[in-house]
C-alpha positions in Angstrom: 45.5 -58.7 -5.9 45.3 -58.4 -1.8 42.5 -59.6 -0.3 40.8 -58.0 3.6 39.2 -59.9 5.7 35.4 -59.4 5.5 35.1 -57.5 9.2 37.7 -55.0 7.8 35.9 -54.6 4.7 32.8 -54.3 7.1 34.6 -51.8 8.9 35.8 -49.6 6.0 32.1 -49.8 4.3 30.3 -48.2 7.5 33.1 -45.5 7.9 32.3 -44.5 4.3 28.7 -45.1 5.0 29.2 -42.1 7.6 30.9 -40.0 5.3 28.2 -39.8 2.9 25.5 -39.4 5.7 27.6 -36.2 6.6 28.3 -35.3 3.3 24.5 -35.3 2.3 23.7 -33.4 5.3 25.7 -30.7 5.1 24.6 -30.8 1.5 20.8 -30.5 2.8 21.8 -28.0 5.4 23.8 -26.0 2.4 20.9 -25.4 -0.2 18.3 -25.0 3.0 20.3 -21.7 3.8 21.0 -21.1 -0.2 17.1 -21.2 -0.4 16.0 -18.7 2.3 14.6 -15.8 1.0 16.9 -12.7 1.4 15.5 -9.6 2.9 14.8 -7.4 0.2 16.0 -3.9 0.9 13.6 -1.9 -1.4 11.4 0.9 0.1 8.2 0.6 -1.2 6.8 4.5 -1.5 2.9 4.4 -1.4 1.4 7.7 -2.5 -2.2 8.7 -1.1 -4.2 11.9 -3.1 -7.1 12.1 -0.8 -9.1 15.1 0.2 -10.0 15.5 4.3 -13.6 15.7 4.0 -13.6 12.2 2.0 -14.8 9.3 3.8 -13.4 6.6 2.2 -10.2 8.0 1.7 -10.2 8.2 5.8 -10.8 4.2 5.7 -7.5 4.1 3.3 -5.4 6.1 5.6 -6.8 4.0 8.6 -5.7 0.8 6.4 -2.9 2.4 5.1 -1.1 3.1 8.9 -1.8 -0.8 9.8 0.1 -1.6 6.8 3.1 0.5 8.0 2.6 -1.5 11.7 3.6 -4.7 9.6 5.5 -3.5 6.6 8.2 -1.4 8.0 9.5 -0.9 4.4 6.8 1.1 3.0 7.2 5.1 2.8 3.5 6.9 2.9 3.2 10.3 1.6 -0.6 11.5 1.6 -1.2 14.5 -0.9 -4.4 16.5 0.2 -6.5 17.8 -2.5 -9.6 19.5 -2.0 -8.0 22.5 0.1 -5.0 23.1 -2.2 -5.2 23.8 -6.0 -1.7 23.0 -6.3 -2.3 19.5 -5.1 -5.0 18.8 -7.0 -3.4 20.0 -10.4 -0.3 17.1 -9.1 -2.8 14.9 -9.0 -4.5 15.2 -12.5 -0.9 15.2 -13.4 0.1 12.1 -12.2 -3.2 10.4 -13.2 -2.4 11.5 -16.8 1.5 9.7 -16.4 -0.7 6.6 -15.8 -3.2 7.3 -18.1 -6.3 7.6 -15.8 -8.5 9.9 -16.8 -11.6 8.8 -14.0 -12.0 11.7 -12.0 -12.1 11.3 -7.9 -10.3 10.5 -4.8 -8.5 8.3 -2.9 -6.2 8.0 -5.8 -3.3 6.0 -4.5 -0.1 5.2 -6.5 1.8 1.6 -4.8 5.3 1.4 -6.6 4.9 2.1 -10.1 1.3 0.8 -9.9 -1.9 3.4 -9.9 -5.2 2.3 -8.0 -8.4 4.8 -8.4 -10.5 3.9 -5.1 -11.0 1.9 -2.2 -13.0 -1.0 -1.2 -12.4 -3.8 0.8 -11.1 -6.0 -1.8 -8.3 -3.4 -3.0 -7.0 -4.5 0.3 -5.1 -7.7 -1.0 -4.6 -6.0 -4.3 -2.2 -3.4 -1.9 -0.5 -6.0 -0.1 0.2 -8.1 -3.1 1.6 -4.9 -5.0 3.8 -4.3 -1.7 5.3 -7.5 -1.6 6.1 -7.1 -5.2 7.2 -4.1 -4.8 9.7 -5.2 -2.0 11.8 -7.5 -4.2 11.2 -6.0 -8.1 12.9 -3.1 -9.1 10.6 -0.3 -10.3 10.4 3.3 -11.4 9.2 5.9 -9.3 7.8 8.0 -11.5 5.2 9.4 -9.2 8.1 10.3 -6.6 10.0 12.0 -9.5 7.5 14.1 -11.0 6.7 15.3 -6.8 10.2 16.1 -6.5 11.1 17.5 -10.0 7.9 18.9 -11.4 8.9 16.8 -14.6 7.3 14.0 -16.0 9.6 10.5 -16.2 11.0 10.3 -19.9 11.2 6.8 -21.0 13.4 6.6 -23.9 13.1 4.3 -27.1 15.5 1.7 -25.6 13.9 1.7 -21.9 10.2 0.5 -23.6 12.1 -1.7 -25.9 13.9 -3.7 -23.2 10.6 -3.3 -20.9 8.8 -5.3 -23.6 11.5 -7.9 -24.2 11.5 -8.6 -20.4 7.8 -9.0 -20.8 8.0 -11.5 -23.5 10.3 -13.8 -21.7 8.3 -13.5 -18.2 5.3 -15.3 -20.4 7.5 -17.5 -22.5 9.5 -19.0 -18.8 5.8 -18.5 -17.5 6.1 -22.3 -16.8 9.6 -23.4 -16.5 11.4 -24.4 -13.5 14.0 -22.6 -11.8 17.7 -23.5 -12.3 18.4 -24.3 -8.9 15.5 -26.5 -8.3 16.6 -28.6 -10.8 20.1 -28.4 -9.5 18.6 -29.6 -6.2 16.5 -32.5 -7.7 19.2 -34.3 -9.2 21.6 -33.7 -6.5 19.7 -35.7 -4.4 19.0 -38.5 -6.7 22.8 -39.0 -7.4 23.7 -38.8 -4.1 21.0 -41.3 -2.8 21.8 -43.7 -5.5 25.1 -43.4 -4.1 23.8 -44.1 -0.8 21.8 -47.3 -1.7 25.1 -48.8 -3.6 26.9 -48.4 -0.5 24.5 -49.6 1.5 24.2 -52.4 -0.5 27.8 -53.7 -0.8 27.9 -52.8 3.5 24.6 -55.6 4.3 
């Protein structure tokens, strides 16, 4: 067995000391930047049916352009009405791929999400459906039926899977996320660590 002299072990136990203080900081400094949110690259299309002599669906518009000031990621296409027959058939159309039936304008589609009307408080209803647009995949089904003429098929399997996906969302309704966990007993290991160290160095 070889013995040190207690200044060299004193020595050796602050080098290592520093080692794990830079170890758990770049550790910290590692799962900060693993945990920034990533810019999502979705465009969020909003879809306006509004007719021009409508007062509150001028209020919408006028909401609906400040929205594009701070969400540079939203696409608005406005679909006028009450001058064009066409239009207005599109819109009862697209009302019946959601299954509205409510007559009226502004009807406004956010995603893959139909609103009928504006007030005030469908305000944060539109931001909230924007930000979830911005990272969730969706289907565009109101952009596809403008473009085609044809309605979005959803086959057997599609509304099968949709509902599974749905099921599990409620049953991990209030479980924690993997690498929050992972983070958690990272740092209790490594400051357990810490305090033996310190520990045998006083």
């Amino acid at each position: 067995m070889i013995c040190f002299p207690r200044y060299v072990l004193h020595v050796i136990m602050k080098l290592v000391i520093c080692d794990m203080k830079k170890i758990i900081f770049l550790f910290l400094f590692a799962l900060f930047f693993s945990f920034q949110e990533v810019d999502a690259s979705n465009e969020v299309p909003i879809y306006l049916f509004y007719g021009d002599t409508c007062p509150i669906c001028e209020e919408e518009r006028i909401f609906l352009k400040e929205l594009k000031e701070e969400y540079d990621f939203i696409q608005i296409y406005e679909i006028e009405t009450y001058r064009s027959e066409e239009n207005n058939l599109k819109l009862e159309k697209v009302k019946d791929l959601y299954r509205i039936s409510s007559l009226g304008v502004p009807f406004t589609v956010i995603g893959d999400t139909a609103i009928l009307g504006f007030q005030e408080s469908t305000k944060s209803r539109f931001i909230s459906l924007i930000e979830k647009y911005q990272t969730e995949d969706f289907q565009d089904r109101t952009g596809h039926f403008l473009e085609t003429g044809e309605e979005w098929v959803i086959e057997e399997e599609e509304e099968e899977q949709e509902s599974i996906s749905s099921s599990l969302e409620e049953e991990t309704k209030f479980s924690l996320p993997t690498p929050v966990i992972l983070l958690v007993g990272g740092l209790i290991i490594l400051l357990i660590v810490l305090g033996i160290v310190c520990y045998f160095a006083s």
